[in-house]
BALOBA-1460 file (C-alpha; in Angstrom, 3 decimals):
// residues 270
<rec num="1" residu="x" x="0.000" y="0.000" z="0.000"/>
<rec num="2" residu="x" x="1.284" y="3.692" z="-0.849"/>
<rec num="3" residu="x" x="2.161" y="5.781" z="2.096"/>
<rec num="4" residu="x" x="2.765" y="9.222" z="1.778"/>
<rec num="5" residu="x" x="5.886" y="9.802" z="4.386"/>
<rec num="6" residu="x" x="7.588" y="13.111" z="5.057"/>
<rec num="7" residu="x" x="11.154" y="12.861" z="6.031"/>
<rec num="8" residu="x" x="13.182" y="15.513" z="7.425"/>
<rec num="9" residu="x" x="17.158" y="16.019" z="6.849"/>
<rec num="10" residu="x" x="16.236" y="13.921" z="3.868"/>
<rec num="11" residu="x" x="19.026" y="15.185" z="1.589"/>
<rec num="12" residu="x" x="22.050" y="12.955" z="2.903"/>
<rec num="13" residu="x" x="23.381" y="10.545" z="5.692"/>
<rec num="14" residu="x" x="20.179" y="8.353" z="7.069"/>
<rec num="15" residu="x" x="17.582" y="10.426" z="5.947"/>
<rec num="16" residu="x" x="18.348" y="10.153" z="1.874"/>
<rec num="17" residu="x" x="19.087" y="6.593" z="2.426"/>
<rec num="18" residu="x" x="15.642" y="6.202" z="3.755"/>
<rec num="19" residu="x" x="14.022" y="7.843" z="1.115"/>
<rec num="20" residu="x" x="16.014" y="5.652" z="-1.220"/>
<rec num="21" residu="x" x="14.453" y="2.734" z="0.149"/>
<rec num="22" residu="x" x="10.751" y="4.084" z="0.611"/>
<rec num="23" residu="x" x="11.021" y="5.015" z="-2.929"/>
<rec num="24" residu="x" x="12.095" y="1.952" z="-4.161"/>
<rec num="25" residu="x" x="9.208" y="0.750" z="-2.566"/>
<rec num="26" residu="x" x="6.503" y="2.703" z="-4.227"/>
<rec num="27" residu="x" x="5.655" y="4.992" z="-1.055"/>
<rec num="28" residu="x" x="5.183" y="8.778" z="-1.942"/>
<rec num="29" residu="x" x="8.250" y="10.936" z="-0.339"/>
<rec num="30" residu="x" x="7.925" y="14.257" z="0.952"/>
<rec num="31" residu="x" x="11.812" y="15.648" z="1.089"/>
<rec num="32" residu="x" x="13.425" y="18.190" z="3.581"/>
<rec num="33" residu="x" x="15.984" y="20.294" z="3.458"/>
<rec num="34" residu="x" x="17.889" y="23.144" z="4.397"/>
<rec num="35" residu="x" x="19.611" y="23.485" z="0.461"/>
<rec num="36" residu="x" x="17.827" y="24.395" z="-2.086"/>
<rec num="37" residu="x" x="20.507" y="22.356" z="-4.525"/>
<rec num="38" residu="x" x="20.962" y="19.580" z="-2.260"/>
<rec num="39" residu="x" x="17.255" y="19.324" z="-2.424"/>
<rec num="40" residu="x" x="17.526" y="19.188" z="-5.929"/>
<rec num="41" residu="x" x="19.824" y="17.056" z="-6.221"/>
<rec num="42" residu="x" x="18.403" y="14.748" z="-3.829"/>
<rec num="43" residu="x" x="15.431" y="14.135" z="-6.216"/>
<rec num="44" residu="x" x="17.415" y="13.957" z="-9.169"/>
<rec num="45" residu="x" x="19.045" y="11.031" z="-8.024"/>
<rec num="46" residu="x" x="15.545" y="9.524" z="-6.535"/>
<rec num="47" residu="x" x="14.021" y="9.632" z="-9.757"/>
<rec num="48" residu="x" x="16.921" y="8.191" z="-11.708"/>
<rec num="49" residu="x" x="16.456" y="5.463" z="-9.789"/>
<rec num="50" residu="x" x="13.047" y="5.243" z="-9.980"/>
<rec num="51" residu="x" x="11.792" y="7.670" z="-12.895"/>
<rec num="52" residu="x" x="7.931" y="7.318" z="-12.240"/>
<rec num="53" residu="x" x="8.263" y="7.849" z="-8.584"/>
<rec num="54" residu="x" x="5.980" y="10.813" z="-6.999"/>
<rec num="55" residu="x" x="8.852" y="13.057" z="-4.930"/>
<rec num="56" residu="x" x="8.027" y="16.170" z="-3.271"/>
<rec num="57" residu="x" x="10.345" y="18.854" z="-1.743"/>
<rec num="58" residu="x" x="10.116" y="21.481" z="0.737"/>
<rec num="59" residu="x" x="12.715" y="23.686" z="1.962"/>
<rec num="60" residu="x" x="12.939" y="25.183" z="5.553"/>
<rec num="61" residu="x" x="16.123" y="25.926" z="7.935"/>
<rec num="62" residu="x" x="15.084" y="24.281" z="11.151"/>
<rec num="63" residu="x" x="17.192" y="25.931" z="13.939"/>
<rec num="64" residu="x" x="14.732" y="28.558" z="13.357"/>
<rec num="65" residu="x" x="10.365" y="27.561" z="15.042"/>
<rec num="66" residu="x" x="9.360" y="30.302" z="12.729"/>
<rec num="67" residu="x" x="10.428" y="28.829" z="9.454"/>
<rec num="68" residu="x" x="8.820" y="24.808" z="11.233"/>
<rec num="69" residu="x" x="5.573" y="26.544" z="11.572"/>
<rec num="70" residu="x" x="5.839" y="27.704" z="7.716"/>
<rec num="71" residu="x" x="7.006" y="24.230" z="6.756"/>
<rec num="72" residu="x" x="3.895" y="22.323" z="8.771"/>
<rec num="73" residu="x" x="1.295" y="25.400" z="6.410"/>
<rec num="74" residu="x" x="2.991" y="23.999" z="2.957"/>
<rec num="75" residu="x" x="2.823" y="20.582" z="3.895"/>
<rec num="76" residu="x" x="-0.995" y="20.728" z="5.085"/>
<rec num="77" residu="x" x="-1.451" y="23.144" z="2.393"/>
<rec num="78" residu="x" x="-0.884" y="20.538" z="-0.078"/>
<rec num="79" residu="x" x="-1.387" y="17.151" z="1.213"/>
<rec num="80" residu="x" x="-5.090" y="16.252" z="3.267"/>
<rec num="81" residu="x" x="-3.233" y="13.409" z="5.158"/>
<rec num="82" residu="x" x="0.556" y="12.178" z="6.229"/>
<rec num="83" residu="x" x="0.770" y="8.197" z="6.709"/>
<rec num="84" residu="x" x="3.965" y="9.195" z="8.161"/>
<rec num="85" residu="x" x="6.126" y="11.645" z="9.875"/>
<rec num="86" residu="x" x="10.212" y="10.844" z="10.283"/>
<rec num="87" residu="x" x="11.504" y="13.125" z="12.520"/>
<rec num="88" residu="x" x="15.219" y="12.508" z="11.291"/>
<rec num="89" residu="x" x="17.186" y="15.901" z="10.799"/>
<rec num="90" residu="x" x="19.508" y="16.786" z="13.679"/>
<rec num="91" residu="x" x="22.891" y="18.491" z="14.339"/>
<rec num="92" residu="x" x="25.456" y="17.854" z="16.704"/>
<rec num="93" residu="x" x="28.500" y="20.567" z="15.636"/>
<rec num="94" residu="x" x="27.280" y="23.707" z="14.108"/>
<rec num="95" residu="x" x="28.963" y="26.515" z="13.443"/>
<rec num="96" residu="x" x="26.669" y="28.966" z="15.635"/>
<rec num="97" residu="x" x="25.038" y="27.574" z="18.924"/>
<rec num="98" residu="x" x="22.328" y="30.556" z="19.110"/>
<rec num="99" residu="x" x="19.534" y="31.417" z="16.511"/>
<rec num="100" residu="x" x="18.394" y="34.666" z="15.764"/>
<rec num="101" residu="x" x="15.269" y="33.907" z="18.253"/>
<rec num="102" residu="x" x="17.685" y="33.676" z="20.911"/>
<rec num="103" residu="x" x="17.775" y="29.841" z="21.499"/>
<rec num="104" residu="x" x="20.326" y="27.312" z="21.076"/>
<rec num="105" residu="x" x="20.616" y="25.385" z="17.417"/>
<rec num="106" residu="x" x="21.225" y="21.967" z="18.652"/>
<rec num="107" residu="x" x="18.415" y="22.094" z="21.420"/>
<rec num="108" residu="x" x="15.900" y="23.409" z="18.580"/>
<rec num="109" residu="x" x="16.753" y="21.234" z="15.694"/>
<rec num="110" residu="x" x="17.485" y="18.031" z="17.864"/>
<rec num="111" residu="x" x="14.395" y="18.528" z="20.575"/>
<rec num="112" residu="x" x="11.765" y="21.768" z="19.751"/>
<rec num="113" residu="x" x="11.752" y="21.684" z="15.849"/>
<rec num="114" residu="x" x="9.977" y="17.580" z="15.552"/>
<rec num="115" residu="x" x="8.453" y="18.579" z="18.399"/>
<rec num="116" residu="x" x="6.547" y="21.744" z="17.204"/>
<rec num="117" residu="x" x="6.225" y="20.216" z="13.449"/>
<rec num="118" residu="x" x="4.291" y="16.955" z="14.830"/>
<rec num="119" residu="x" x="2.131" y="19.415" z="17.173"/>
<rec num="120" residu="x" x="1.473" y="21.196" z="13.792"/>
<rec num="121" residu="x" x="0.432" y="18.308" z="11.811"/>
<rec num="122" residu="x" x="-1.297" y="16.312" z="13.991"/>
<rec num="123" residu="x" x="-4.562" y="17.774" z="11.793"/>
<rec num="124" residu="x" x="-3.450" y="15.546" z="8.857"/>
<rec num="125" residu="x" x="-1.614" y="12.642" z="11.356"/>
<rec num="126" residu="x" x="-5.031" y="9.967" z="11.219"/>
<rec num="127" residu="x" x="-5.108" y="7.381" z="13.816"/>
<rec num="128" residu="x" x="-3.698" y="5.052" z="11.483"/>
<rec num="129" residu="x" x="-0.649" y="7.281" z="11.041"/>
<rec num="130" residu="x" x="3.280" y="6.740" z="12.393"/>
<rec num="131" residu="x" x="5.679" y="9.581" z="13.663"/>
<rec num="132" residu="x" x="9.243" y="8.273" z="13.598"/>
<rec num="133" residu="x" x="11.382" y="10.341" z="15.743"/>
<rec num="134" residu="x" x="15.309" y="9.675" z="15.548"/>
<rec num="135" residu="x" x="16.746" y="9.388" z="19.275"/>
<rec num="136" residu="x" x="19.957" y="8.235" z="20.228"/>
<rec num="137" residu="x" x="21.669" y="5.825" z="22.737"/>
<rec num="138" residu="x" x="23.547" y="9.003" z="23.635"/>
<rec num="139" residu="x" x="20.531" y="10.291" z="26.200"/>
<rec num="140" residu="x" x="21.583" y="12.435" z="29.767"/>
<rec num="141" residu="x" x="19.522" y="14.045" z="31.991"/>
<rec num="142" residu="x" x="18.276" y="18.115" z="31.532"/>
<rec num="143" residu="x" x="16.745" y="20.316" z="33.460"/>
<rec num="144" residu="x" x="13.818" y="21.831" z="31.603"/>
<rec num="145" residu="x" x="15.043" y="25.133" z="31.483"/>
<rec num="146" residu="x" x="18.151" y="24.201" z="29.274"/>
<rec num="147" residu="x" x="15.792" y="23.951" z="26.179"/>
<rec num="148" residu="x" x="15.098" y="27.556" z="26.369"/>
<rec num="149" residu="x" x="18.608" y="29.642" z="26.608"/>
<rec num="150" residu="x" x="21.773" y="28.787" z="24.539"/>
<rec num="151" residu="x" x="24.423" y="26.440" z="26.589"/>
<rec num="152" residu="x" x="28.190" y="26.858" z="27.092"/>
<rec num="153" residu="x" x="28.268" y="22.442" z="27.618"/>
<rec num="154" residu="x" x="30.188" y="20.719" z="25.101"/>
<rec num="155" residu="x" x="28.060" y="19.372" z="21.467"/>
<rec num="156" residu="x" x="28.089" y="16.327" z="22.882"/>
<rec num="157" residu="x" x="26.759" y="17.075" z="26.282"/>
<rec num="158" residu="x" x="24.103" y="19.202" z="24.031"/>
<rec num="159" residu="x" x="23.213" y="16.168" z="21.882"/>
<rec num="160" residu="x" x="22.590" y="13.721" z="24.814"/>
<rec num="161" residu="x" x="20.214" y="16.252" z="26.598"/>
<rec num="162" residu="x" x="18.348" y="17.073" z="22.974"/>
<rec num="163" residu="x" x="17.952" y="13.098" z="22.506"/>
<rec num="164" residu="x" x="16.800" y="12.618" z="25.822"/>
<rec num="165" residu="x" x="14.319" y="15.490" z="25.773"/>
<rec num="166" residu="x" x="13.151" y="14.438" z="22.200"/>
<rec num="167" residu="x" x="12.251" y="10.711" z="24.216"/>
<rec num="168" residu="x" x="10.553" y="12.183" z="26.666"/>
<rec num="169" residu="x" x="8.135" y="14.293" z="24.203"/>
<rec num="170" residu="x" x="7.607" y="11.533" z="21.578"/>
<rec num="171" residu="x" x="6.242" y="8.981" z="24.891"/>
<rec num="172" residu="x" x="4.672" y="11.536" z="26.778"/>
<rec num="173" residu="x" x="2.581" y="12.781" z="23.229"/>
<rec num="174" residu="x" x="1.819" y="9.306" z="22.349"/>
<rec num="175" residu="x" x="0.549" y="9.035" z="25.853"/>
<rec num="176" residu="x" x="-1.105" y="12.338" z="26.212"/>
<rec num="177" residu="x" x="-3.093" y="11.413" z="22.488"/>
<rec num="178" residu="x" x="-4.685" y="8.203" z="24.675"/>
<rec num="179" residu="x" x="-5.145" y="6.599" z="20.901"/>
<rec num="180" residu="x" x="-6.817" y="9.380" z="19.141"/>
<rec num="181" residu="x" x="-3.607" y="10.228" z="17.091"/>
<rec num="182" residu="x" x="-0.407" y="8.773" z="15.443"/>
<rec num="183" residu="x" x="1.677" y="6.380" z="16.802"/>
<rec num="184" residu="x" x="4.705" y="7.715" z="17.904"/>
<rec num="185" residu="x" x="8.456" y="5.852" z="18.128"/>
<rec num="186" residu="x" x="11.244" y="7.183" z="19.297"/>
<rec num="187" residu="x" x="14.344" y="5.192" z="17.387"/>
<rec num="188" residu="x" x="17.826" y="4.762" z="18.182"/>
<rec num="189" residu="x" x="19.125" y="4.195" z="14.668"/>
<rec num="190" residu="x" x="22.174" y="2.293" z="15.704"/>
<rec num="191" residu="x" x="25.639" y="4.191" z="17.253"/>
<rec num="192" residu="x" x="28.174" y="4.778" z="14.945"/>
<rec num="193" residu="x" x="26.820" y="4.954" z="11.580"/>
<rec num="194" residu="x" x="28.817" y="6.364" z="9.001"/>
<rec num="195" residu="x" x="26.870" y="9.737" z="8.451"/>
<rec num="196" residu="x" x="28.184" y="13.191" z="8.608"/>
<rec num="197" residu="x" x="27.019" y="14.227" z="12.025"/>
<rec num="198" residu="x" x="29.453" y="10.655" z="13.382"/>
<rec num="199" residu="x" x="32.745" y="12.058" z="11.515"/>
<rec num="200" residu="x" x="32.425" y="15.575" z="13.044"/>
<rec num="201" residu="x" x="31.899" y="14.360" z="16.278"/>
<rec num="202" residu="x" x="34.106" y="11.434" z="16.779"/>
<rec num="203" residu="x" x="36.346" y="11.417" z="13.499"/>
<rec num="204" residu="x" x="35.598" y="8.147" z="12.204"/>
<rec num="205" residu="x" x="33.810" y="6.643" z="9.024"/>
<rec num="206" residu="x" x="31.227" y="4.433" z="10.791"/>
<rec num="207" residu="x" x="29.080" y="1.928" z="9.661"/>
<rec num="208" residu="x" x="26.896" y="1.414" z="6.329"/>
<rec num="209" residu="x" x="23.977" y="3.935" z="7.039"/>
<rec num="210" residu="x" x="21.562" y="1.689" z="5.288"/>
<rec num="211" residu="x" x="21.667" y="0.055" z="8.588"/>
<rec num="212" residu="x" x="19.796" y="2.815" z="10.172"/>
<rec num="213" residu="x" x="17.907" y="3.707" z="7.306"/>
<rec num="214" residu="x" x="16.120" y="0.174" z="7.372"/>
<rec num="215" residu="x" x="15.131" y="0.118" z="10.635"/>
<rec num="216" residu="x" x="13.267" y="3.795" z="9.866"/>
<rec num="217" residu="x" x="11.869" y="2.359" z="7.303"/>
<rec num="218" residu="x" x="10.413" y="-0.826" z="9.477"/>
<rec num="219" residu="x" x="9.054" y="1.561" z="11.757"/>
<rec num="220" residu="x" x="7.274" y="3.751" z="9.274"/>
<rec num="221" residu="x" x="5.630" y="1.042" z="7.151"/>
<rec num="222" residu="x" x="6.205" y="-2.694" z="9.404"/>
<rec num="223" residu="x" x="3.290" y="-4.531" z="11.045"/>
<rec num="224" residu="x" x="5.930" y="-4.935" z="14.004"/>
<rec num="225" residu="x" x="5.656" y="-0.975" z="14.847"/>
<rec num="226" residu="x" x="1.973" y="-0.838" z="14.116"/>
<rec num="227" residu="x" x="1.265" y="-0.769" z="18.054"/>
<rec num="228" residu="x" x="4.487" y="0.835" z="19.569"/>
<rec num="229" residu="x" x="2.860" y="3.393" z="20.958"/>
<rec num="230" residu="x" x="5.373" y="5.748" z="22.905"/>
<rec num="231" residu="x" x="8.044" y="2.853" z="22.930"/>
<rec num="232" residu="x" x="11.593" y="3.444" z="22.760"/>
<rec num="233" residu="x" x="13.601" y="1.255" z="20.220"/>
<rec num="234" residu="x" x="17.347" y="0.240" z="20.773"/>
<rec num="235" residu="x" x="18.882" y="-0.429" z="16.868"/>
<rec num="236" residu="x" x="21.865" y="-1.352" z="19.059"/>
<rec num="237" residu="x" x="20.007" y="-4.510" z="20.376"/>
<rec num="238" residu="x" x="17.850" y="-4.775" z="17.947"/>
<rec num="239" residu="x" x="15.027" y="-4.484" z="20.132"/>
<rec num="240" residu="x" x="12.609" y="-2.168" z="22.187"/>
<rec num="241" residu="x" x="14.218" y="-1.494" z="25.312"/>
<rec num="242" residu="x" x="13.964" y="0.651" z="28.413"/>
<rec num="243" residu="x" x="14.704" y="4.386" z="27.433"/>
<rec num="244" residu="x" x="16.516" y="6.354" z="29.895"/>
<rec num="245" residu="x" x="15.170" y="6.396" z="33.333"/>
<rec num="246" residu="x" x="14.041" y="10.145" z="33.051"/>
<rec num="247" residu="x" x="11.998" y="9.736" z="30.556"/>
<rec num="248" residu="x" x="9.784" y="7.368" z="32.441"/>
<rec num="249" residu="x" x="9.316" y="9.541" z="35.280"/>
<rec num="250" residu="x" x="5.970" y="11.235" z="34.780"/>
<rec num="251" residu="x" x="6.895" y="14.604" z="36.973"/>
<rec num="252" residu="x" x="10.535" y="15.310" z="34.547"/>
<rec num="253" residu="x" x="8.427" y="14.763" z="31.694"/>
<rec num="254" residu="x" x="5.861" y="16.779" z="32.722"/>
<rec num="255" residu="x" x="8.316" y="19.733" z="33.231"/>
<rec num="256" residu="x" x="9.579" y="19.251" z="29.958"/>
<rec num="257" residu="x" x="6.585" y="19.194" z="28.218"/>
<rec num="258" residu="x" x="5.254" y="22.454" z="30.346"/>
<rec num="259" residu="x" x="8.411" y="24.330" z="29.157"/>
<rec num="260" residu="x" x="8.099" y="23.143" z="25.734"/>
<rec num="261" residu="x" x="4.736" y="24.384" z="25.105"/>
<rec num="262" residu="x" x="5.555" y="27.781" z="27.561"/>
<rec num="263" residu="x" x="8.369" y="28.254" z="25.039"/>
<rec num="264" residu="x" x="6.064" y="28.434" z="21.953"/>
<rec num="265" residu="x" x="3.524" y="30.382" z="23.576"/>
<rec num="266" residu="x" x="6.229" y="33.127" z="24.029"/>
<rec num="267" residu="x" x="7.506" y="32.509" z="20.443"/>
<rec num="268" residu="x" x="3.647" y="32.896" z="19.762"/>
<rec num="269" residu="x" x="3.559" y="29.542" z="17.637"/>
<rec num="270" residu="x" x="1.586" y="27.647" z="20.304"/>
């Protein structure tokens, strides 16, 4: 059956590899990026492998919650319904830690940005529907007032507190929906896979990306996923697992969640 899936970062690394496959197998792709070219090029090389494929692209910067708001109007502008959403862009070095709106980049591409987009699209997410968000076995604990002023801690330190945060959200929305929406997965891909956010942080190649890329694509179209409502799954064990302790304490989540949604009140995107 065609799906019509939206994937985020889509234009290298995990995210074009998945698109590869869920093109491949007849699904319609929604494509985002940050470059216009890469964009382009992106869908160049998707229809050359498949030349009557149906590939769609839509170009937003992410680090900033006013051009995710835009991005959620054009996509429900031109599509009545999402089968699924794959929350897969992130960043772990950047060359600027604060946006323009005052935040920090890797908290609001990594954490705020899927979490804002999903909140946004829920109108065309059906019951029947799967948001795939891209965690990490790299999760530490935050206070909830981290997401909303830029940090001096280390990209790494950064990354483990956006995954963990992103866990939280994705379990506690799943939760919160009580069946009336998508199901939503949070996904450890697999550590060390050879994309480009792996070689800037730890200077090696890693392993075949496909690797991660299949295991987004089980969880947007597999039977297996069809009930994993606000699980955690561990590519590293091949397996759902246990998330990180925080994120299964209801009164952490709840602070994170409260700040979230505080956050785009103030940002007036609530």
């Amino acid at each position: 059956m065609n799906k019509t899936i939206l994937i985020t970062g889509a234009t290298d690394g995990i995210g074009f590899a998945s698109a590869k496959t869920l093109v491949l197998q007849g699904h319609t792709v929604l494509l985002h990026g940050r470059s216009e070219a890469k964009l382009a090029a992106a869908k160049s090389q998707l229809l050359a492998l498949k030349p009557t494929a149906i590939i769609d692209t839509f170009l937003a910067d992410l680090s900033l919650l006013k051009n995710v708001a835009t991005l959620a109007e054009n996509i429900m502008e031109k599509y009545e319904s999402l089968d699924v959403l794959i929350n897969n862009a992130g960043v772990y070095v950047v060359p600027q830690t604060v946006s323009d709106e005052a935040l920090d980049i890797r908290f609001v591409v990594n954490t705020i940005a899927p979490y804002l987009l999903t909140k946004r699209l829920l109108p065309i997410l059906t019951t029947n529907s799967r948001v795939v968000n891209l965690s990490s076995a790299a999760q530490s604990s935050l206070l909830a007032h981290e997401l909303t002023q830029p940090s001096s801690l280390s990209d790494g330190v950064v990354y483990a507190k956006s995954k963990l945060a992103l866990t939280m959200w994705s379990r506690d929305m799943e939760l919160s929906l009580e069946g009336k929406g998508p199901m939503i997965v949070a996904v450890n891909p697999k550590s060390f896979l050879g994309s480009k956010m792996v070689t800037q942080a730890y200077g090696v190649t890693g392993s075949d990306v496909q690797i991660g890329a299949d295991i987004l694509v089980k969880a947007a179209t597999s039977d297996e996923f069809s009930s994993a409502t606000g699980l955690y799954y561990d590519n590293d064990i091949g397996q759902f697992s246990q998330p990180h302790s925080d994120a299964l304490k209801p009164e952490l989540t709840a602070k994170i969640i409260a700040t979230l949604d505080d956050l785009l009140t103030t940002k007036g995107l609530s």
